[in-house]
C-alpha positions in Angstrom: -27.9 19.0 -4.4 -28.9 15.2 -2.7 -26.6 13.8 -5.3 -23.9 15.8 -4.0 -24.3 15.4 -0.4 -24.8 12.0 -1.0 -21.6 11.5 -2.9 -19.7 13.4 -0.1 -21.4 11.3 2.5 -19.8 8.0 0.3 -16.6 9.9 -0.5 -16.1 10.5 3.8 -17.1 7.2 4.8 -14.5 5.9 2.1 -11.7 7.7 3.7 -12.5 6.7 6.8 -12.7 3.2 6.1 -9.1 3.5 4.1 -7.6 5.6 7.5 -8.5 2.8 10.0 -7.3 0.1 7.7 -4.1 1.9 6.8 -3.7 2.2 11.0 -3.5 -1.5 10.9 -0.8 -1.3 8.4 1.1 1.4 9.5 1.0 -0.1 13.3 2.9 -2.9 11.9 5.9 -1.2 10.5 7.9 -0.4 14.0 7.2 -4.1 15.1 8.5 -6.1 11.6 12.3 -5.3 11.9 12.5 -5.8 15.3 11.3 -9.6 14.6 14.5 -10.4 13.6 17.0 -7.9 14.0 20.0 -9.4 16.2 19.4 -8.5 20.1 15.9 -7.4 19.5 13.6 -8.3 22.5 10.8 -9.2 20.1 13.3 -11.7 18.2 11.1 -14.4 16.8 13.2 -16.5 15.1 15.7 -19.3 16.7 19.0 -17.9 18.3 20.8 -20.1 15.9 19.6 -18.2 12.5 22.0 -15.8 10.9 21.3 -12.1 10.7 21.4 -12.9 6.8 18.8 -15.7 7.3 16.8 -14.1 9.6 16.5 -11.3 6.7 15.7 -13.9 4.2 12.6 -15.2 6.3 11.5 -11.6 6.4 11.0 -11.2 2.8 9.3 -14.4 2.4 7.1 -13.8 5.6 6.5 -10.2 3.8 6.0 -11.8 -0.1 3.0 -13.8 1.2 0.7 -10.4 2.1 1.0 -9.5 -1.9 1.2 -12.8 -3.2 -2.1 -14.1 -2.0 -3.3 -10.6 -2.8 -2.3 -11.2 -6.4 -4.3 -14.8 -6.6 -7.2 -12.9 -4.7 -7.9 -9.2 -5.3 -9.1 -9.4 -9.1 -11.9 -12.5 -7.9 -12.7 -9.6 -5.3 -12.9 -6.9 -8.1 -15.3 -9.4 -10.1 -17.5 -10.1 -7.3 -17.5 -6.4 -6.1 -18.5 -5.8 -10.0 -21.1 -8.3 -9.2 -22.4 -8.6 -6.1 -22.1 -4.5 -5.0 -19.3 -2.8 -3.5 -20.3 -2.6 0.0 -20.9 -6.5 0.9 -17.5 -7.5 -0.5 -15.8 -4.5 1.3 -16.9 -5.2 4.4 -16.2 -9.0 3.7 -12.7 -8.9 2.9 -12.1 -5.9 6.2 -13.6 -9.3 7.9 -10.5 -11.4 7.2 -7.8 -8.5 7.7 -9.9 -8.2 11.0 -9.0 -12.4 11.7 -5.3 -12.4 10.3 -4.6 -9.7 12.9 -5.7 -11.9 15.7 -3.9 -14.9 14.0 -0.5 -12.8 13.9 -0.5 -11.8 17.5 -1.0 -15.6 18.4 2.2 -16.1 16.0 3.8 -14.0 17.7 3.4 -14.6 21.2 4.3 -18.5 20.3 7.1 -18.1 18.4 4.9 -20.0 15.6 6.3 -19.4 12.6 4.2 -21.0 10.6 1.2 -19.6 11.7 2.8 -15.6 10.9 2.5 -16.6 7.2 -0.9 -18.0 7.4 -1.9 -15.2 8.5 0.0 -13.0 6.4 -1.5 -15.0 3.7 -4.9 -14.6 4.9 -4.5 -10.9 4.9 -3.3 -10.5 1.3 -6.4 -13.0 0.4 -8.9 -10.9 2.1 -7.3 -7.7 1.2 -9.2 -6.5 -1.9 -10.4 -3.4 0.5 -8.1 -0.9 -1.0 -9.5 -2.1 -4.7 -13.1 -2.2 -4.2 -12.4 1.4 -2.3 -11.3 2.6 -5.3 -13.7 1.2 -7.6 -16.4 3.3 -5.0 -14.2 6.2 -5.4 -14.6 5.6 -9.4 -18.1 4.6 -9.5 -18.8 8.6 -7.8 -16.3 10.5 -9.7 -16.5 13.3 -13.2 -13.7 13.9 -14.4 -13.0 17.0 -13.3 -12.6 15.9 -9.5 -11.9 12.5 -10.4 -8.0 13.1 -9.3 -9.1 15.5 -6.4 -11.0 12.4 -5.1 -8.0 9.8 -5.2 -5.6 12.6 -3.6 -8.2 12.1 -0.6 -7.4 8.6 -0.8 -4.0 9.2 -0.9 -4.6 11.9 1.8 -6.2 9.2 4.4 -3.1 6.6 3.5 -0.5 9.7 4.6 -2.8 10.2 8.0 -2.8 6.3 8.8 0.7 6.8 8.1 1.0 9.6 11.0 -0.8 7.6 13.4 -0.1 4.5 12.6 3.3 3.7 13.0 3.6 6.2 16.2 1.2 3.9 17.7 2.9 0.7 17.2 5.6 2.0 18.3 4.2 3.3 21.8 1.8 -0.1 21.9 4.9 -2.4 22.2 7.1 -0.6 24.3 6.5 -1.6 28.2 7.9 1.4 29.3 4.9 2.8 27.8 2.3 0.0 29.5 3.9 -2.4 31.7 1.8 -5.0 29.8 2.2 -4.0 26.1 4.9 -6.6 24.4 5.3 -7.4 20.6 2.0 -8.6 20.3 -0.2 -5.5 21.4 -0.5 -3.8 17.7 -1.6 -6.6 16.4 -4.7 -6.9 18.8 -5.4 -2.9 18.2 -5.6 -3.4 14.5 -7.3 -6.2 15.2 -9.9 -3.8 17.0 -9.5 -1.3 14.1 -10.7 -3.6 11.9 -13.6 -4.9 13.4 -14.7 -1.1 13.9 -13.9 -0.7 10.1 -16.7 -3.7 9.6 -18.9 -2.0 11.3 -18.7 1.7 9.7 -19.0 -0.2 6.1 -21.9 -1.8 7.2 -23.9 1.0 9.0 -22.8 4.0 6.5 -22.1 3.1 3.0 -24.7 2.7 0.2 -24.1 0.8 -2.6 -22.8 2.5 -5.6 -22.4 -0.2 -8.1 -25.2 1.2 -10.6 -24.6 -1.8 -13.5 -24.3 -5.0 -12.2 -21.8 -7.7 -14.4 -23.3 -10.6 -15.3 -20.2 -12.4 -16.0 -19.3 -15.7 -14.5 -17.0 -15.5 -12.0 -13.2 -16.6 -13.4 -11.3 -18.1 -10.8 -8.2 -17.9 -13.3 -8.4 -14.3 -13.2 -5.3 -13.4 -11.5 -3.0 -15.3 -14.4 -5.8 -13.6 -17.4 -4.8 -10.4 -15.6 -1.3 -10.4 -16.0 -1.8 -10.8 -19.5 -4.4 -8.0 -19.7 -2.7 -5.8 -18.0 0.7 -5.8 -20.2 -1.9 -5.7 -23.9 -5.3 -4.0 -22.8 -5.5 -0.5 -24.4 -5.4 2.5 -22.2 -4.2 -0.1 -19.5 -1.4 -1.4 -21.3 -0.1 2.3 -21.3 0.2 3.0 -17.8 0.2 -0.9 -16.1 4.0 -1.4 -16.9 4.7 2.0 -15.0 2.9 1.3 -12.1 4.2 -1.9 -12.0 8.1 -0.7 -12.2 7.2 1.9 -9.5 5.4 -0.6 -7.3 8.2 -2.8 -7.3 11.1 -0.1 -6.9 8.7 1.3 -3.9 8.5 -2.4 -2.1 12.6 -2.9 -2.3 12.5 0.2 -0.3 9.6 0.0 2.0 10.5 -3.5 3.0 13.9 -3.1 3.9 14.4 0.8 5.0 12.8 0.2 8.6 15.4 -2.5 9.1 17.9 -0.4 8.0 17.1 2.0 10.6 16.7 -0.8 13.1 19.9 -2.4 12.3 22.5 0.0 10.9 21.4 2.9 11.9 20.4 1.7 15.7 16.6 2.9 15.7 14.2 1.5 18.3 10.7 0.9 17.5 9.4 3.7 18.7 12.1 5.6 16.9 10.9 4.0 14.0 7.6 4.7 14.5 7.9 8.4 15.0 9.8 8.3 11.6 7.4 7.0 9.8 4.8 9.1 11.2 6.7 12.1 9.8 7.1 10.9 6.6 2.9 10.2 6.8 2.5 14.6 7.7 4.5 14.7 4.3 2.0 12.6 2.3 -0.9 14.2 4.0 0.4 17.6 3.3 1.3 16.7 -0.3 -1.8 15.0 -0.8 -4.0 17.6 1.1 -2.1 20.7 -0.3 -0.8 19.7 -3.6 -2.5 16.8 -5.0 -6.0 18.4 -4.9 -4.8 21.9 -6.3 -3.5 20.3 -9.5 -6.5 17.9 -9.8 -8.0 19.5 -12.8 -5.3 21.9 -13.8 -2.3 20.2 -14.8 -3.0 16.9 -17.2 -2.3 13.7 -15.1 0.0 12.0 -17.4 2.1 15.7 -17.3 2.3 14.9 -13.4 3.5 11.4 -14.0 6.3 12.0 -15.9 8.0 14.6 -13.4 6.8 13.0 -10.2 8.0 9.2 -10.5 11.6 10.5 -11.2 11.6 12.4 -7.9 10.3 9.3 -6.2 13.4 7.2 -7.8 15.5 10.3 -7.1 14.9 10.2 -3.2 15.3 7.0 -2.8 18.3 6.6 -4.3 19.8 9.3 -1.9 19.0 7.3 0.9 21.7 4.8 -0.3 24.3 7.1 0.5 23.9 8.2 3.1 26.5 7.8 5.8 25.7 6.5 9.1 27.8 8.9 10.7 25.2 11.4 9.4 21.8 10.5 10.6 20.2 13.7 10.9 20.2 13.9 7.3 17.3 10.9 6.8 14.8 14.0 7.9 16.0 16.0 4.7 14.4 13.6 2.2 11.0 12.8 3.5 9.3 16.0 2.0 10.4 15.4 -1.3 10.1 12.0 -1.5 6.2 12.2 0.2 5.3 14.8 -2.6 6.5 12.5 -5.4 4.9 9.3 -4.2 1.9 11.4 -3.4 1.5 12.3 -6.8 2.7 8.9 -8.6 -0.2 7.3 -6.4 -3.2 9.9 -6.9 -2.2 11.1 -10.4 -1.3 7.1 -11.7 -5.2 5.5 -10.0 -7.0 8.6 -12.0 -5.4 8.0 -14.8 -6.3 4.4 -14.7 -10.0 5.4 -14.2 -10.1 7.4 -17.2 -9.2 5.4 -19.6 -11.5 2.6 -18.1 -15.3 2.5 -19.0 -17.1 2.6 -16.1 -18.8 -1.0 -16.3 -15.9 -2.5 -15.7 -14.5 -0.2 -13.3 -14.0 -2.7 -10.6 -12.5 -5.3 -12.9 -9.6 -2.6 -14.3 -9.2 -1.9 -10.3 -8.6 -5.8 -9.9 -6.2 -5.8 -12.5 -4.4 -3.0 -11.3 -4.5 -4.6 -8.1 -3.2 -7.8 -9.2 -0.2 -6.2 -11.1 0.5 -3.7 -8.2 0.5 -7.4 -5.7 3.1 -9.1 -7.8 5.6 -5.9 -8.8 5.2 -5.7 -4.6 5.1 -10.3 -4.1 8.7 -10.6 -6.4 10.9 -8.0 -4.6 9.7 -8.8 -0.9 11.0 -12.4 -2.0 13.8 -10.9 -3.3 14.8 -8.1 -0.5 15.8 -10.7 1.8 18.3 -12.3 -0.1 19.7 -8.7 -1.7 19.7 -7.6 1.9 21.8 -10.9 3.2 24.6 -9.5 1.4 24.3 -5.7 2.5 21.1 -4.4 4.1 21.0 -0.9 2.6 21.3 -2.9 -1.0 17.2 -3.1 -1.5 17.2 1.0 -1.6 19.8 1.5 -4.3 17.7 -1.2 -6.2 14.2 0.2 -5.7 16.0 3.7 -6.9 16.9 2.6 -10.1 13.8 0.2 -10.8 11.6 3.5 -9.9 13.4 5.6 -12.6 13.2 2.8 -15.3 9.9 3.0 -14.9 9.3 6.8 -14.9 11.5 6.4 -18.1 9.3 3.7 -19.8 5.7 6.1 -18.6 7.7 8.9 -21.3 8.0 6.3 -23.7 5.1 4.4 -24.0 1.9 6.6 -22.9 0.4 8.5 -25.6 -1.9 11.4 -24.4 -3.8 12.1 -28.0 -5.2 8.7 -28.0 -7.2 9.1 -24.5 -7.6 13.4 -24.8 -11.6 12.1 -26.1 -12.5 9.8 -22.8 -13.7 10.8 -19.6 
């Protein structure tokens, strides 16, 4: 009975560790666009940049989050694997917790420069979600092993709620005379300083076999590698990575889209975004954790990244004469994503012995940071030509890879693991 209250004790503190760092995400989203959307107050870049290059700068200043996440996370995993769970988690929170306070600077200053260090800083200390999930493995059977991840999942769609409604009501001064571009950025700041602190004081350490493996600073490069010819990874890596990437064209570009085409302040945006977040939490609350142990996980996967892809891709066409019709596709789309994300981590679990739990999370962490580093760089320039052209590409990347999961994951050879 300890053992089980003990696990639920871990399993709560998890998911609010995950909430209040996805608040610091999702209080970002209102404020990105409206950095360099034309006639945007919070216009940071010179009045003599294009709309086109201003977009460009964008998906470079977005690339360097997942790109220094990609160099990072797996020599996170390792020493997570190493050193225990909780020290590293509450280490790398640290550094999301000082990027923050680095990005509001940027801002305020119109410093440039200093935006991408500190995006750059965040991707580097961001191995939180990993390690999170490595916890989340380390406590998990099997048969609640997906249930677990859905409250993951769950926590990501309630960050999502609150999240981007608050950034968009912390930099609007009709709101606080005094709030300005900057003020999310000091609040998630906050957040993550508070997110230290509940690591510290309430989670034990569940790392129960300690690697003795030297620390590989080449990691991130050896990963790539694993992750594409490791069995049981090699399986279900290539989807991920397809969906990650086809996910990123669209989340980096769809809130400029609504800022610029379809005329959406940031606290429009924000309340957007905070209904697609009750989607996920409904998906992921209702959904997710009623088919956790009663429909296979690979059997989820192969239905649930073509809706994703599906959805998506509607949002290409529609009209901007037609606005009302962007609220039609949230529930759909929040139920497939849902179940890509909860269904796709289990699945990686399972097929992973449990020693190296934290390393198969680093991997997938590194794969998941470059399918997400490559089409942030990428958006920008697809978006300089036509800003809704990231979506149609992220819809047909997304169904490629729900295509290749049919193809190349074989059930009968991981039916014996747990």
């Amino acid at each position: 009975m300890s053992t089980n209250k003990n696990s639920n004790k871990i399993l709560w503190t998890i998911f609010l560790t995950i909430l209040i760092d996805m608040l610091g995400v999702g209080i970002l989203i209102p404020v990105f666009p409206m950095l360099v959307v034309p006639h945007s107050t919070f216009r940071v870049i010179p009045d003599s940049w294009t709309t086109a290059e201003g977009f460009i700068m964008l998906g470079w200043l977005l690339t360097c989050f997942p790109l220094a996440q990609f160099l990072c996370a797996p020599i996170l995993g390792q020493l997570a694997d190493r050193y225990g769970r909780r020290k590293i988690l509450a280490l790398s929170i640290s550094g999301t917790c000082i990027s923050y306070i680095l990005f509001a600077i940027g801002i305020v200053s119109k410093n440039i420069p200093l935006m991408f260090i500190s995006r750059a800083l965040d991707g580097a200390s961001g191995g939180n979600i990993s390690v999170a999930q490595a916890v989340i493995g380390d406590i998990s059977t099997p048969q609640n092993r997906a249930k677990n991840f859905g409250l993951i999942g769950m926590s990501f769609g309630i960050g999502f709620i609150m999240g981007p409604f608050l950034g968009g009501k912390l930099s609007d001064p009709a709101v606080v005379s005094w709030f300005n571009s900057s003020t999310p950025f000091w609040f998630a700041a906050i957040l993550s300083f508070i997110n230290v602190l509940l690591v510290l004081a309430l989670l034990p350490e569940t790392l129960k076999v300690a690697s003795d493996k030297q620390i590989d600073l080449s990691k991130p490069f050896h990963n790539i590698n694993k992750a594409f010819s490791t069995p049981g990874l090699r399986n279900i890596i290539p989807t991920t990575f397809l969906f990650n990437a086809g996910f990123t064209f669209f989340t980096t570009f769809w809130a400029v889209v609504l800022a610029d085409e379809f005329g959406f302040s940031q606290g429009k945006i924000g309340n957007f975004y905070a209904y697609i977040g009750i989607m996920i939490v409904f998906a992921q609350g209702m959904i997710v954790r009623r088919l956790s142990g009663r429909v296979a996980d690979f059997q989820i996967l192969r239905i649930s990244l073509f809706i994703t892809g599906i959805c998506v891709g509607v949002y290409y066409f529609i009209p901007f004469s037609h606005i009302g019709l962007i609220y039609l596709i949230p529930p759909f789309m929040a139920l497939g994503n849902a179940l890509t994300m909860a269904f796709s981590t289990a699945l990686i679990t399972r097929v992973t012995p449990a020693n190296i739990r934290g390393e198969a999370m680093g991997i997938s962490s590194s794969s998941s940071a470059l399918a997400q580093a490559i089409p942030a760089m990428l958006a920008g320039y697809v978006a300089a030509h036509h800003a809704k052209l990231p979506i149609l590409v992220g819809s047909l990347i997304i169904l490629c890879g729900g295509l290749l999961f049919w193809l190349i994951f074989q059930p009968k050879q991981f039916d014996e693991m747990n």
